[in-house]
PDB file of N, CA, C and O in Angstrom:
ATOM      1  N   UNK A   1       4.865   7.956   5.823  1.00  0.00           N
ATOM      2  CA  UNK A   1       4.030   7.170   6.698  1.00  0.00           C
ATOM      3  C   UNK A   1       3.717   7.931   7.981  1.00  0.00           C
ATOM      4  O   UNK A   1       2.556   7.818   8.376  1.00  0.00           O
ATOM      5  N   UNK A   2       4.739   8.863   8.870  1.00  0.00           N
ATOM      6  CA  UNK A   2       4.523   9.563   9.490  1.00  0.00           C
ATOM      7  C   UNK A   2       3.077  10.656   9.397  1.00  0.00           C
ATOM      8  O   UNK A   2       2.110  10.766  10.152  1.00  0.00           O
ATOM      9  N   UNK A   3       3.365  11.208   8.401  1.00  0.00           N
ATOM     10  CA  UNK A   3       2.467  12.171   8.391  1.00  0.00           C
ATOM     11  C   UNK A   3       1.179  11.742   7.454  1.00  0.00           C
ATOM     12  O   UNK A   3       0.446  12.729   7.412  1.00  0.00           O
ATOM     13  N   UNK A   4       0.677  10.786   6.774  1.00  0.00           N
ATOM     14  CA  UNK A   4      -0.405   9.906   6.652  1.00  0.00           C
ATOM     15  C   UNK A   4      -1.101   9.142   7.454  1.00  0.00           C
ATOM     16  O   UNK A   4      -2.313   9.090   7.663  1.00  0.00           O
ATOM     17  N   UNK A   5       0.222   8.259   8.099  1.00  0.00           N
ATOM     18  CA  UNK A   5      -0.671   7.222   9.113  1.00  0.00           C
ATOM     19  C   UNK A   5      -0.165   7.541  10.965  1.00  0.00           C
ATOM     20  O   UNK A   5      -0.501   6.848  11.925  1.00  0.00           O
ATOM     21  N   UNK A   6       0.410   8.365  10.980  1.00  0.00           N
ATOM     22  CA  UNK A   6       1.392   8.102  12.426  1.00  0.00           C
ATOM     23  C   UNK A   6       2.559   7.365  13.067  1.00  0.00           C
ATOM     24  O   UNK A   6       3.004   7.558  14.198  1.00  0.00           O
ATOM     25  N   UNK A   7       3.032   6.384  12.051  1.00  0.00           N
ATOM     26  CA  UNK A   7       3.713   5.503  11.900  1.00  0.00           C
ATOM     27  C   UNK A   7       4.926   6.053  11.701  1.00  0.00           C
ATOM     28  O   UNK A   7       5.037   7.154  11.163  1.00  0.00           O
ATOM     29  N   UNK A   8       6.305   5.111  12.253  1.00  0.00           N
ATOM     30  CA  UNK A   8       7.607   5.319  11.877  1.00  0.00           C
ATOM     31  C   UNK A   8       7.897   3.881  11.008  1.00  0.00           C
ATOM     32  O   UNK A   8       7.432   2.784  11.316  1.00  0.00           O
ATOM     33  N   UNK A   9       8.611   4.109  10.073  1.00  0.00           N
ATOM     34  CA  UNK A   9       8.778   2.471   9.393  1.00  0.00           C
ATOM     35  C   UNK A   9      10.195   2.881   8.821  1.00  0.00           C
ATOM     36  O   UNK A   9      10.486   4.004   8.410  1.00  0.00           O
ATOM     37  N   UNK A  10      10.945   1.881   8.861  1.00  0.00           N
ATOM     38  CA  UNK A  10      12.157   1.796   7.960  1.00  0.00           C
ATOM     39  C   UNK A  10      11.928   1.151   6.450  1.00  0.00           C
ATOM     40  O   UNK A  10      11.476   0.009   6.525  1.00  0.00           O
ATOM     41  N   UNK A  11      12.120   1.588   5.201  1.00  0.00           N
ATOM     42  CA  UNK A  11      11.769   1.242   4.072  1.00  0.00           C
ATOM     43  C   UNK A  11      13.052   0.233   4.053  1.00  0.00           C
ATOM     44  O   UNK A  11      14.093   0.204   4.711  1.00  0.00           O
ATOM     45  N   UNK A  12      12.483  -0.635   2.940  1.00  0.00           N
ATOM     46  CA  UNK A  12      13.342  -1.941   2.856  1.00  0.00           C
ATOM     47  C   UNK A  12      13.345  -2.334   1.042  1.00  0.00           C
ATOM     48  O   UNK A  12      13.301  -1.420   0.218  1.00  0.00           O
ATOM     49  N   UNK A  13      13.397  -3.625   0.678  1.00  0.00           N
ATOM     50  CA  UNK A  13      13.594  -4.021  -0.499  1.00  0.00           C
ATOM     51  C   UNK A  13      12.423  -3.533  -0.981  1.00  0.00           C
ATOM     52  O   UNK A  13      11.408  -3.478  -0.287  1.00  0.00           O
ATOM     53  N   UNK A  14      12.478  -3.156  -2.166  1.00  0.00           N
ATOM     54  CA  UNK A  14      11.248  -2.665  -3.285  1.00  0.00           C
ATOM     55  C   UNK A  14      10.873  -4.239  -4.364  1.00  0.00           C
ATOM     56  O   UNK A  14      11.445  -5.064  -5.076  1.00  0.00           O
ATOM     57  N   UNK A  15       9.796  -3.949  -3.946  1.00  0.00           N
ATOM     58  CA  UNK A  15       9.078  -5.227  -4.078  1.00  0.00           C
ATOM     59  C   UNK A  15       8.229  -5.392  -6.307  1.00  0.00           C
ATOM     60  O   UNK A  15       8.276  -6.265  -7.174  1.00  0.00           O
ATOM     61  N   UNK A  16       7.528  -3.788  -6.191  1.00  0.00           N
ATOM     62  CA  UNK A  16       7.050  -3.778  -7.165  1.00  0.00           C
ATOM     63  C   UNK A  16       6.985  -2.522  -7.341  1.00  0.00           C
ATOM     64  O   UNK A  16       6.850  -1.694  -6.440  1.00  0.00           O
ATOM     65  N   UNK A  17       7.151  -2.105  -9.498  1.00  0.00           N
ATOM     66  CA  UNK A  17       7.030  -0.603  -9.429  1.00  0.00           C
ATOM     67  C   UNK A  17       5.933  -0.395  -9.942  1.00  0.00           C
ATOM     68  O   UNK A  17       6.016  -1.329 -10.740  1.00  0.00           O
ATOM     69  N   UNK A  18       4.315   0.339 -10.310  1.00  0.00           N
ATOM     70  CA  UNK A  18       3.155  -0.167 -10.965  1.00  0.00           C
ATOM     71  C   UNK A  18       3.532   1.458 -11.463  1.00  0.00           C
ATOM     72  O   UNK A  18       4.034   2.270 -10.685  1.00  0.00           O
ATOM     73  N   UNK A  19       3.166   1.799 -13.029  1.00  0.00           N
ATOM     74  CA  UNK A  19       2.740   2.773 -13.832  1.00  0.00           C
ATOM     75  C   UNK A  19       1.391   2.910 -13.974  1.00  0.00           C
ATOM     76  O   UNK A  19       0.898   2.473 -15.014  1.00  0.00           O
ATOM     77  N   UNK A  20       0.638   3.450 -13.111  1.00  0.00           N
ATOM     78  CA  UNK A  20      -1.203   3.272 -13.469  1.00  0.00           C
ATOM     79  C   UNK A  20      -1.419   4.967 -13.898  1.00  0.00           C
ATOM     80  O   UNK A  20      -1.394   5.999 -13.227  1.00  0.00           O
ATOM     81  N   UNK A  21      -1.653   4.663 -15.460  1.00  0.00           N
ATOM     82  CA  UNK A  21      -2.394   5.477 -16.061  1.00  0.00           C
ATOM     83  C   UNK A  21      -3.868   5.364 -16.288  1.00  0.00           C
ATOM     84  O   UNK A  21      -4.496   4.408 -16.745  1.00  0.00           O
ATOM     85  N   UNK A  22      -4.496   7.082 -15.684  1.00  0.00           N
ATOM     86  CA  UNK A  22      -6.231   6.866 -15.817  1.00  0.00           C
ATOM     87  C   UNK A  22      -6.621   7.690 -17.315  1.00  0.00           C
ATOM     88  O   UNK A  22      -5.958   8.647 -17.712  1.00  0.00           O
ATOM     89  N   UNK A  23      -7.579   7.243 -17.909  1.00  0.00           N
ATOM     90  CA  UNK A  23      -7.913   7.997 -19.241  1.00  0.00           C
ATOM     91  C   UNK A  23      -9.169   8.637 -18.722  1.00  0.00           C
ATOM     92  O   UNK A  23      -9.892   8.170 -17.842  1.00  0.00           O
ATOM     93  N   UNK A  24      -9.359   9.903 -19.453  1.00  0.00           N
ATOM     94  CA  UNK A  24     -10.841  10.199 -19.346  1.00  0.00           C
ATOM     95  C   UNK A  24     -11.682   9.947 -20.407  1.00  0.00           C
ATOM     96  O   UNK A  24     -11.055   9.047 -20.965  1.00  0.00           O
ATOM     97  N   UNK A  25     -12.686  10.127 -21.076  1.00  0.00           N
ATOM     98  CA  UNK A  25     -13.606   9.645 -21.756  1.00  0.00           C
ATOM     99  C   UNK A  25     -13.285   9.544 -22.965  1.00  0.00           C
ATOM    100  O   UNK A  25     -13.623   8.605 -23.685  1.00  0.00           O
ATOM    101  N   UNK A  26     -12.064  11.251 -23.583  1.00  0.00           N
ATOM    102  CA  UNK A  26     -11.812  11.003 -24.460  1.00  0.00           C
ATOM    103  C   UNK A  26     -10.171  10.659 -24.609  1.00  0.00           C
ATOM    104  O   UNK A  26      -9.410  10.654 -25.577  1.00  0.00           O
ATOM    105  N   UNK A  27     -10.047  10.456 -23.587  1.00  0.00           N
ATOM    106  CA  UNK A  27      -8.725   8.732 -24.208  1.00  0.00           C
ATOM    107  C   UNK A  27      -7.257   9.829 -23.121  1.00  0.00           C
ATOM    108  O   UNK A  27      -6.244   9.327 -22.634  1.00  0.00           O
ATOM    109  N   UNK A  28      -7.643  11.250 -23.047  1.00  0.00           N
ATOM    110  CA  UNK A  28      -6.450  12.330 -22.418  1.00  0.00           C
ATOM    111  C   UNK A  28      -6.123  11.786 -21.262  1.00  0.00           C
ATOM    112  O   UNK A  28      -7.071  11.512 -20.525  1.00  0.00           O
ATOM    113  N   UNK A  29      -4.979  11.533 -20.861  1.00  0.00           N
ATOM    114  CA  UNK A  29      -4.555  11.569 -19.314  1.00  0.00           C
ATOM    115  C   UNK A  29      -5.187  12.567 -18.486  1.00  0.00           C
ATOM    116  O   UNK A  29      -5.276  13.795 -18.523  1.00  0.00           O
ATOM    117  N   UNK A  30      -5.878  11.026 -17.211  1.00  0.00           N
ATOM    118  CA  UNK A  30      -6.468  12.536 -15.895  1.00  0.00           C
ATOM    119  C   UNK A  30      -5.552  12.175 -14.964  1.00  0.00           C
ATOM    120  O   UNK A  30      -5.207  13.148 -14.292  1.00  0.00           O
ATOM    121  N   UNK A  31      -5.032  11.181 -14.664  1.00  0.00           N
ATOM    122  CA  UNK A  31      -4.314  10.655 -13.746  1.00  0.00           C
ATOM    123  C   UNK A  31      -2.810   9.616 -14.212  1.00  0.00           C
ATOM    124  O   UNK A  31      -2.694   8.740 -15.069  1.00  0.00           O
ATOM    125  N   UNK A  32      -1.880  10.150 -13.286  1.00  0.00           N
ATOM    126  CA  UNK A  32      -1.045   9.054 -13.964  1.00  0.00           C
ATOM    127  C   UNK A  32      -0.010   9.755 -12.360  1.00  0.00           C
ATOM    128  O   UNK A  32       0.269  10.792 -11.757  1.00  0.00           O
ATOM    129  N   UNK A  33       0.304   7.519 -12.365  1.00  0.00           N
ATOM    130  CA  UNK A  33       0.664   7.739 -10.864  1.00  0.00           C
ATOM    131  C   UNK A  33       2.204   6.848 -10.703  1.00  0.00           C
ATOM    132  O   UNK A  33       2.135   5.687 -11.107  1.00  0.00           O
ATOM    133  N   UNK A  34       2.889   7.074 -10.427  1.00  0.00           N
ATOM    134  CA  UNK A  34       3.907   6.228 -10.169  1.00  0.00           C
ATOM    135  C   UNK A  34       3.980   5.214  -9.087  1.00  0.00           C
ATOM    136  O   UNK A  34       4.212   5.932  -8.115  1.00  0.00           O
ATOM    137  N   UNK A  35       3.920   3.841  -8.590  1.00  0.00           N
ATOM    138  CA  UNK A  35       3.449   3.408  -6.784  1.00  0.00           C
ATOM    139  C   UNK A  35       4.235   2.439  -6.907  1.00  0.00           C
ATOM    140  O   UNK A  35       4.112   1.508  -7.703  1.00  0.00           O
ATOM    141  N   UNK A  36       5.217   2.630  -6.003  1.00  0.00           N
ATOM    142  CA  UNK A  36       6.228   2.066  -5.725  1.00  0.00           C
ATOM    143  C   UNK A  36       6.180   0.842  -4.164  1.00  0.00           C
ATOM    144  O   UNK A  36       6.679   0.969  -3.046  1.00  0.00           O
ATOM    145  N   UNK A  37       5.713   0.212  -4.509  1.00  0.00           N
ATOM    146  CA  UNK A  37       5.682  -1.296  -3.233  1.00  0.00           C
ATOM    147  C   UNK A  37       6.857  -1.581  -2.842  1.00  0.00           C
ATOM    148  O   UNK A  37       7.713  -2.097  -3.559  1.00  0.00           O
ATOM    149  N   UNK A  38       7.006  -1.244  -1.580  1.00  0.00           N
ATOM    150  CA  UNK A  38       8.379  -1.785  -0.810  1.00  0.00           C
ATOM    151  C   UNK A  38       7.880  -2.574   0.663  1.00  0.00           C
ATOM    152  O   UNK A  38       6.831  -2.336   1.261  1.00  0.00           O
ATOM    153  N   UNK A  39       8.885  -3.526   1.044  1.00  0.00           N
ATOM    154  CA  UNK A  39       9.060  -3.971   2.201  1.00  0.00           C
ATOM    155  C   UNK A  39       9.306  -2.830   3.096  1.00  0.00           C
ATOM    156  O   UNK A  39      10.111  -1.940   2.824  1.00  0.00           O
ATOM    157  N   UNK A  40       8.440  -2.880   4.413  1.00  0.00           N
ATOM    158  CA  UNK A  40       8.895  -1.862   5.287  1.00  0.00           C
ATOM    159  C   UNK A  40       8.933  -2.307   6.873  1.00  0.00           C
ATOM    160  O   UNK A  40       8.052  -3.119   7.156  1.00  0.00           O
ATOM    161  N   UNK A  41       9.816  -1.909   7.983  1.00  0.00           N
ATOM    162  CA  UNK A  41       9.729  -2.629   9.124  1.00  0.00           C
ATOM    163  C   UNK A  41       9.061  -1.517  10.420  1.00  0.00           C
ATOM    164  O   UNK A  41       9.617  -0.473  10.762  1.00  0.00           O
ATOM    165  N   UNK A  42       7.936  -1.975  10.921  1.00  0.00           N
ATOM    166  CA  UNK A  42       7.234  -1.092  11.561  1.00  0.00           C
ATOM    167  C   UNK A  42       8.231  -0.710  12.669  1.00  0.00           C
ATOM    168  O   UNK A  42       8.700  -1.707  13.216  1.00  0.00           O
ATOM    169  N   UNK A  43       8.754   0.650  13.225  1.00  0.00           N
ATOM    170  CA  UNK A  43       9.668   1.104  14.234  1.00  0.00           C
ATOM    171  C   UNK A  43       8.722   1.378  15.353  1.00  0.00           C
ATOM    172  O   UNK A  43       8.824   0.828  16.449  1.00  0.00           O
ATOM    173  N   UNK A  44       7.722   2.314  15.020  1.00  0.00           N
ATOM    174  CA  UNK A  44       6.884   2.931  16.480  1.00  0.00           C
ATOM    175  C   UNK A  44       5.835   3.742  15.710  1.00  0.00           C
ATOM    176  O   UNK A  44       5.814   3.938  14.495  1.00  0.00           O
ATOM    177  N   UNK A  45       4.938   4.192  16.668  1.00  0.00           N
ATOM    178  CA  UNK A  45       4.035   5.034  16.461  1.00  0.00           C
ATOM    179  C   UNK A  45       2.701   4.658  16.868  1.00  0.00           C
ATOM    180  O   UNK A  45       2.541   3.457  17.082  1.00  0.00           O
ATOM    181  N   UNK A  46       1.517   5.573  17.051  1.00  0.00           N
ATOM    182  CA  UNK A  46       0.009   4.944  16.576  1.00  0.00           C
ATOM    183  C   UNK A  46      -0.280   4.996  15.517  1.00  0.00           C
ATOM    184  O   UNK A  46      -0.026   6.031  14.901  1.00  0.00           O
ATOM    185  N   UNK A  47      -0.894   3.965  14.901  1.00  0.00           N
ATOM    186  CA  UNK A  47      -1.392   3.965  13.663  1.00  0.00           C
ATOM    187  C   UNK A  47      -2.616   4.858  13.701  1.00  0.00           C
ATOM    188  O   UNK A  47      -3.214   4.865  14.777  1.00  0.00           O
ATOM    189  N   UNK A  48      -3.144   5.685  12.632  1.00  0.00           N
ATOM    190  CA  UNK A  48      -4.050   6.783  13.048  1.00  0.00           C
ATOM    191  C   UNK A  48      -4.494   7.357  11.412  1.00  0.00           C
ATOM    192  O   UNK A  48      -3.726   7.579  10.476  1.00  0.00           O
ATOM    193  N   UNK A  49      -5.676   7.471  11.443  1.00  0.00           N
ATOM    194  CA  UNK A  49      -5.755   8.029   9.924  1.00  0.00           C
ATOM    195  C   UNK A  49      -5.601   9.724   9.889  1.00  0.00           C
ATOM    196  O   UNK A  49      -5.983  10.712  10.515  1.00  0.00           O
ATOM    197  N   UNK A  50      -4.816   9.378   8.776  1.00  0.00           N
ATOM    198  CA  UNK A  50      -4.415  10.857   7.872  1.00  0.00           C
ATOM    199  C   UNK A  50      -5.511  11.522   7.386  1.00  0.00           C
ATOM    200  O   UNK A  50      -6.689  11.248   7.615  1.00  0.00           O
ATOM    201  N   UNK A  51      -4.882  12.803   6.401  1.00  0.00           N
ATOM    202  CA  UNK A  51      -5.966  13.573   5.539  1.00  0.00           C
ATOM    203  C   UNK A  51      -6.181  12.861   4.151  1.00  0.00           C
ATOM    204  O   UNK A  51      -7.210  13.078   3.513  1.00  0.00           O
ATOM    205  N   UNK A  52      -5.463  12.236   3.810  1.00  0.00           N
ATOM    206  CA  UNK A  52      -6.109  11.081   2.813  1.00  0.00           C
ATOM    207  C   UNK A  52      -6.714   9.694   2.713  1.00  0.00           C
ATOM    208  O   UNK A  52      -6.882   9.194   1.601  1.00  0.00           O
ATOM    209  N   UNK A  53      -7.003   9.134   3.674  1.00  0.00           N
ATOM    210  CA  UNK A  53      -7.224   8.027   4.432  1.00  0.00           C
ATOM    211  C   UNK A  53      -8.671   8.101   5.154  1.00  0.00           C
ATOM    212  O   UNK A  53      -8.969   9.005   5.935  1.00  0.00           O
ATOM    213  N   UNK A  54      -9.374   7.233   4.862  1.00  0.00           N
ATOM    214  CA  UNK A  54     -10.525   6.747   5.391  1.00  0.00           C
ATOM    215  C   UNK A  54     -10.556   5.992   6.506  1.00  0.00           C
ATOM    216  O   UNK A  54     -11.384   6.179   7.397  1.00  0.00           O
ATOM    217  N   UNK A  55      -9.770   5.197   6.534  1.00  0.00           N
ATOM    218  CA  UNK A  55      -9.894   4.041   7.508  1.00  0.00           C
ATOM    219  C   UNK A  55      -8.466   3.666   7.332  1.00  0.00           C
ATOM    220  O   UNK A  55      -7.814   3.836   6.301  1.00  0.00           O
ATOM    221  N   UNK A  56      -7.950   3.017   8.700  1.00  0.00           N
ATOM    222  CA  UNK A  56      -6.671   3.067   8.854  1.00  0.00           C
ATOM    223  C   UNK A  56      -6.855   1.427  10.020  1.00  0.00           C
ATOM    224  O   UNK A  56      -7.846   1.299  10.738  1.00  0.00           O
ATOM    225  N   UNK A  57      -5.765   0.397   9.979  1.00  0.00           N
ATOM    226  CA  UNK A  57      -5.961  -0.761  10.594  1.00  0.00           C
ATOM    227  C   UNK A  57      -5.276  -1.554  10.735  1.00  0.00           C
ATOM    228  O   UNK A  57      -5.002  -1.803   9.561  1.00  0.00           O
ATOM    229  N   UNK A  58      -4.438  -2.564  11.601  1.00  0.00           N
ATOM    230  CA  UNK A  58      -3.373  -3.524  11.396  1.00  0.00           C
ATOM    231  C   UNK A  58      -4.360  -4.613  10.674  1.00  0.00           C
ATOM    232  O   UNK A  58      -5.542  -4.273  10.633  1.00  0.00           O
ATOM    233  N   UNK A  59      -4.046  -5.798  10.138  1.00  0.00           N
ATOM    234  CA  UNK A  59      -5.095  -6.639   9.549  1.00  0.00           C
ATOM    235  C   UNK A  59      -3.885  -7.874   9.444  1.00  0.00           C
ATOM    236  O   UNK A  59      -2.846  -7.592   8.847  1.00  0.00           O
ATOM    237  N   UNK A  60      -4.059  -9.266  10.053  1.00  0.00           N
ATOM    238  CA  UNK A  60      -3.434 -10.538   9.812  1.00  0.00           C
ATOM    239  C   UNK A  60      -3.572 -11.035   8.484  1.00  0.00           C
ATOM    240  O   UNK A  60      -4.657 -10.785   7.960  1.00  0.00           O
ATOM    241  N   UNK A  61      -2.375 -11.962   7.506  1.00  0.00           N
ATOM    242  CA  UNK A  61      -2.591 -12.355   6.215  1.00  0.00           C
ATOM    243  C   UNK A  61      -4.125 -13.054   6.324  1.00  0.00           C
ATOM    244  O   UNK A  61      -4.945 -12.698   5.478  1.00  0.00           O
ATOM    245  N   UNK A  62      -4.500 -13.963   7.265  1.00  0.00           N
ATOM    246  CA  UNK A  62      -5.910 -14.438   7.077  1.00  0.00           C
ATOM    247  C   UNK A  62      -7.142 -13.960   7.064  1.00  0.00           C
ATOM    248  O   UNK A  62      -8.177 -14.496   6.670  1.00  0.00           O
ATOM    249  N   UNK A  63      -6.909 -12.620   7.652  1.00  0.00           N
ATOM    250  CA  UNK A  63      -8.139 -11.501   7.053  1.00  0.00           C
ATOM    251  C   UNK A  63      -8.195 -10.218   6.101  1.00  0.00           C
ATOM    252  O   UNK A  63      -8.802  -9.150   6.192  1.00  0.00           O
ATOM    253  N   UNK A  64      -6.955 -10.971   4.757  1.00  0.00           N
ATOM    254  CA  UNK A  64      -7.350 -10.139   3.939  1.00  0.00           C
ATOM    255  C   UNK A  64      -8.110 -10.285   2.865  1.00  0.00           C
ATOM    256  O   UNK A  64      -8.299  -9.292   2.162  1.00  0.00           O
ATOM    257  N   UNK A  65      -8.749 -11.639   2.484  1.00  0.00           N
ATOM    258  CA  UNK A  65      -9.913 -11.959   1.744  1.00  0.00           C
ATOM    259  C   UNK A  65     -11.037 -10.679   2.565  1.00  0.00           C
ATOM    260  O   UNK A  65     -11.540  -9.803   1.861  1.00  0.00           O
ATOM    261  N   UNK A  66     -11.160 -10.704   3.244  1.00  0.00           N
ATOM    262  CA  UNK A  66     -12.547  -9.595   3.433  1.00  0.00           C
ATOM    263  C   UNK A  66     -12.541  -8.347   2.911  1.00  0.00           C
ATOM    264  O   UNK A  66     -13.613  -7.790   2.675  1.00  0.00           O
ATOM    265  N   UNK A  67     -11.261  -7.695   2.640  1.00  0.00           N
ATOM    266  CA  UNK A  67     -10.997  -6.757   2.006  1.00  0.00           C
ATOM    267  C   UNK A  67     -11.599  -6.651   0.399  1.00  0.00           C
ATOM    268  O   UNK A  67     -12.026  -5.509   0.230  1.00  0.00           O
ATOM    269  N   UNK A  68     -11.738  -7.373  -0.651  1.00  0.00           N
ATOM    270  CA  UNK A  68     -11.451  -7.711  -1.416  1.00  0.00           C
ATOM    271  C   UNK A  68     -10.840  -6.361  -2.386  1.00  0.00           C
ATOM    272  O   UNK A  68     -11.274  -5.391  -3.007  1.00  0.00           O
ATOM    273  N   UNK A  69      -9.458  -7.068  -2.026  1.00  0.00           N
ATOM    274  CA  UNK A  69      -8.100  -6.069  -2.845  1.00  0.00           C
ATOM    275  C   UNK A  69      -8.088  -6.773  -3.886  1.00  0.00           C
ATOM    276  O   UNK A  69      -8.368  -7.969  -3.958  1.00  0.00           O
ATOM    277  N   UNK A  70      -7.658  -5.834  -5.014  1.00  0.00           N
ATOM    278  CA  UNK A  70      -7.319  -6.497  -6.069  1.00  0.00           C
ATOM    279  C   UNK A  70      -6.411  -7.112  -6.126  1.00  0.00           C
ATOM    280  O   UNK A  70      -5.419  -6.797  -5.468  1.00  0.00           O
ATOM    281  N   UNK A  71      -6.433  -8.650  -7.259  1.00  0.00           N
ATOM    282  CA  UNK A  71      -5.657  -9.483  -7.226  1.00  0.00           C
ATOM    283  C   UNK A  71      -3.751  -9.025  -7.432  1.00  0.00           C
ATOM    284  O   UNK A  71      -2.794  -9.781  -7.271  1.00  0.00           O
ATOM    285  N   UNK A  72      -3.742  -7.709  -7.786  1.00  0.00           N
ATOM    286  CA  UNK A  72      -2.465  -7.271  -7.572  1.00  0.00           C
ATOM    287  C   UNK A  72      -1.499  -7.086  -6.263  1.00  0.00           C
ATOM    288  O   UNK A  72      -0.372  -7.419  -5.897  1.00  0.00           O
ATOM    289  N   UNK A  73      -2.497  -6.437  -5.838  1.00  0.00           N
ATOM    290  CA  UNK A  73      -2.883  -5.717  -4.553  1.00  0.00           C
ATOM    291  C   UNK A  73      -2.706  -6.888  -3.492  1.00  0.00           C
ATOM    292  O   UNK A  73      -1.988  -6.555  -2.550  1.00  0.00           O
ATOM    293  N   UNK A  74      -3.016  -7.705  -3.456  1.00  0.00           N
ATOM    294  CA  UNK A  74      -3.537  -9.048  -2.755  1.00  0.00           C
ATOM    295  C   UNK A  74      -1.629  -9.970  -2.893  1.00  0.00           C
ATOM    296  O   UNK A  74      -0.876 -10.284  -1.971  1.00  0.00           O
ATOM    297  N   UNK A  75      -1.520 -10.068  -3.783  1.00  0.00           N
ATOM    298  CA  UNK A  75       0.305 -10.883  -4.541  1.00  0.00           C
ATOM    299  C   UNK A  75       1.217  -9.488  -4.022  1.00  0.00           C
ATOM    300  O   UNK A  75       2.009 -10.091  -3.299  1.00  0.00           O
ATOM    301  N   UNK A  76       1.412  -8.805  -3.970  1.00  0.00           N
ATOM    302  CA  UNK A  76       2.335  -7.665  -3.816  1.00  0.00           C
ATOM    303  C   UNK A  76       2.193  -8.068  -2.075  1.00  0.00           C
ATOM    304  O   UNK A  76       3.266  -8.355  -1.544  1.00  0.00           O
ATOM    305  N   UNK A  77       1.033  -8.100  -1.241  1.00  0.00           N
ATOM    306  CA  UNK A  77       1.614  -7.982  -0.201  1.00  0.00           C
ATOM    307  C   UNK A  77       1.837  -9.408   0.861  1.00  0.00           C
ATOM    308  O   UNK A  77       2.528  -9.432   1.880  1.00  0.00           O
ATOM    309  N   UNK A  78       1.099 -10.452   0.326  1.00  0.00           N
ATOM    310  CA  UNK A  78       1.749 -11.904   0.097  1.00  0.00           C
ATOM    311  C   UNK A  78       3.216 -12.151   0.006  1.00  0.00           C
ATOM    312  O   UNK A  78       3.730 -12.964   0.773  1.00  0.00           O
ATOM    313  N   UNK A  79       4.271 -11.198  -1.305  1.00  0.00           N
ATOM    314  CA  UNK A  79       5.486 -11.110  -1.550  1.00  0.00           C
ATOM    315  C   UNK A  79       6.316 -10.195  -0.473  1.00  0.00           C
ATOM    316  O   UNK A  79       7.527 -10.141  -0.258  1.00  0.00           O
ATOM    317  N   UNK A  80       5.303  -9.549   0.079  1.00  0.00           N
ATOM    318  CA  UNK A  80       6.090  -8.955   1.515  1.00  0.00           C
ATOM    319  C   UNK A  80       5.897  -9.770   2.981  1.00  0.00           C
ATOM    320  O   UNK A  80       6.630  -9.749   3.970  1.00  0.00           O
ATOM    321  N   UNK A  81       5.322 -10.102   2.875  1.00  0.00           N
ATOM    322  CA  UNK A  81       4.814 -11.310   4.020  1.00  0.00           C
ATOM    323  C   UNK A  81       5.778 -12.441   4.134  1.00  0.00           C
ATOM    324  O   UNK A  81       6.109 -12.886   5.233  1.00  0.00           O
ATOM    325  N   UNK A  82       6.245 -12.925   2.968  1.00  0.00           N
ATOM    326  CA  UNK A  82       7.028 -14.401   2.480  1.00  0.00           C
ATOM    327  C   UNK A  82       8.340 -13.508   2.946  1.00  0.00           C
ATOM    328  O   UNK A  82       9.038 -14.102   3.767  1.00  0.00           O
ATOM    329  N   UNK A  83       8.760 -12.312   2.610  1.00  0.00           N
ATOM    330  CA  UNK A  83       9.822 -11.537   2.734  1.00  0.00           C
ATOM    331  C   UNK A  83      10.547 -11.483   4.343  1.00  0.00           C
ATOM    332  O   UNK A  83      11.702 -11.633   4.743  1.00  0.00           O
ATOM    333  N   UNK A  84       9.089 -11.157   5.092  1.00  0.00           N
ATOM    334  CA  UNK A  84       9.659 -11.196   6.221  1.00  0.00           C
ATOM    335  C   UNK A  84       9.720 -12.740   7.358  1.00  0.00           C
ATOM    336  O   UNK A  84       9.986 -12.876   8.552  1.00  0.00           O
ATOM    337  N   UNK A  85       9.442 -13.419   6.582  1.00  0.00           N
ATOM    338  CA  UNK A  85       8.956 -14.217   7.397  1.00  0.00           C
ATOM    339  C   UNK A  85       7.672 -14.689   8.178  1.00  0.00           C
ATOM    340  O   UNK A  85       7.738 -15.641   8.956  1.00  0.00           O
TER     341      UNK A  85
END
């Protein structure tokens, strides 16, 4: 998180593990990713975009319909939200 976003965070309970495999046309692995969802507790930093990162942002649970994350995407961080309180 440091060196992506600027951020210090303490990692916490692991929430979800996702296996997303990408196929290419003819069926071969192009991508295959391991993404591991954890609870994390923000320590310090500016938030700031990285070299992989487009856009970088704090965002309240009530403005993440504008996003439209996928419905995975959307429950995974709902289950971290309920987590912390």
């Amino acid at each position: 998180m440091q060196e992506e976003c600027g951020i210090e965070i303490e990692a916490g309970e692991v929430l979800d593990v996702i296996d997303a495999i990408y196929r290419d046309e003819e069926g071969k692995v192009r991508y295959h990713y391991v993404l591991i969802d954890l609870v994390a507790e923000y320590l310090g930093g500016e938030l700031a975009v990285g070299s992989y990162i487009e856009e970088a942002r704090w965002a309240a649970a009530q403005e993440l319909p504008q996003f439209a994350l996928p419905d995975r995407t959307l429950a995974i961080i709902l289950k971290a939200l309920e987590k912390n309180g």
